[in-house]
Structures are given as C-alpha cells and as structure tokens.
N, C-alpha and C positions, 0 to 999 in steps of 0.2 A: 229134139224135143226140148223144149224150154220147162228149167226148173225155176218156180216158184218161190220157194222157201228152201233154207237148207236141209241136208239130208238128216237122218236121226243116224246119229253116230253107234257104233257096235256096242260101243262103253256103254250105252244107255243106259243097258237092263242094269247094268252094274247098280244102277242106282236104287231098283226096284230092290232087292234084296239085300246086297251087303250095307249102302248106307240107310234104308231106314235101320236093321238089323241094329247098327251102331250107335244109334238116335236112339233107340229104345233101351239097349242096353245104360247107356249115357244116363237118358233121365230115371231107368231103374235105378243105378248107382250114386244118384246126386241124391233124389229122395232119400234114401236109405243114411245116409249123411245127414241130410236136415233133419229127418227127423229124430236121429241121436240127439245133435247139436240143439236141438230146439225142446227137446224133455230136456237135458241139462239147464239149460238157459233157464228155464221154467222151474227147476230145482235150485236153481241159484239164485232167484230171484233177481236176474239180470234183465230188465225191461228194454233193455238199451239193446242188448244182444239179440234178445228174443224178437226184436224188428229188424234190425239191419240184417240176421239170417233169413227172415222171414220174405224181406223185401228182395233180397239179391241174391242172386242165380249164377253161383260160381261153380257149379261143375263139380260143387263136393270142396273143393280149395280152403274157403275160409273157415266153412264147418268144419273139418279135420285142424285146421291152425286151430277154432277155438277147442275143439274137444282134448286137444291136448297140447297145447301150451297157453291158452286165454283164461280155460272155462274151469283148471281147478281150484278148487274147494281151498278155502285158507283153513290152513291149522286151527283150528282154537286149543289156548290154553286153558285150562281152568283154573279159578284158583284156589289153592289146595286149601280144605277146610282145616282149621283147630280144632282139637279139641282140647277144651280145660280139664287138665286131671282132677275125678273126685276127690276131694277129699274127708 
C-alpha cells in the first residue's frame, strides 16, 4: 500500500495538552507582568514606557527589568521650610 502523506507521529498528542498547557500558562504569566508594569508606567507618568510595554511582547522580561530596576520612583527632597522666630 502506498502512503500519501506522512504518518502522524506518537509525539503528536504531546502537543494537544502539554504545549498549548504551556502557551496558556506563558501568556497568563506575561499578562500578569504587563499589567504591573503598565499601572507603574501610568503612575509614573512615563508615556514612553507605557508604549513600548504596551507594544512589545517579551514574555514578562522587560516588564520585570522595568518594575524593578527602570520603573522606580525618584526620591524627592523637600525643602525644608523656616520658620521665623516670633518675636
């Protein structure tokens, strides 16, 4: 008997369950990243951050760089008021 096409390989099903499984979890964990990263962005009024997370699809990667080493907050000082002694 003459085959057509190749055969479907055992692995197959592999694919049915463990990698979408993997894909879903993936994009649960990337979401869960951007949307940290993108209220900070939003809170810091970084317009520049808040697109290039928005736009790019790292897998969690950049969002986590910015959430903790881009995205925090500067110090502010304040400066310290006088007051004139009554007199």
């Amino acid at each position: 008997m003459t085959s057509y096409g190749p055969e479907i390989p055992s692995s197959f099903y592999l694919w049915n369950g463990g990698i979408i499984a993997a894909i879903i979890i993936l994009a649960v964990w990337s979401a869960i990243w951007k949307g940290f990263a993108l209220y900070r962005a939003g809170s810091n009024h970084s317009p520049a951050w808040f697109v290039i997370l928005m736009i790019f699809n790292t897998v969690g990667i950049l969002e986590i760089l910015y959430l903790f080493v881009f995205g925090k907050k500067k110090a502010t000082v304040e400066a310290p008021v006088y007051q004139t002694p009554a007199t």
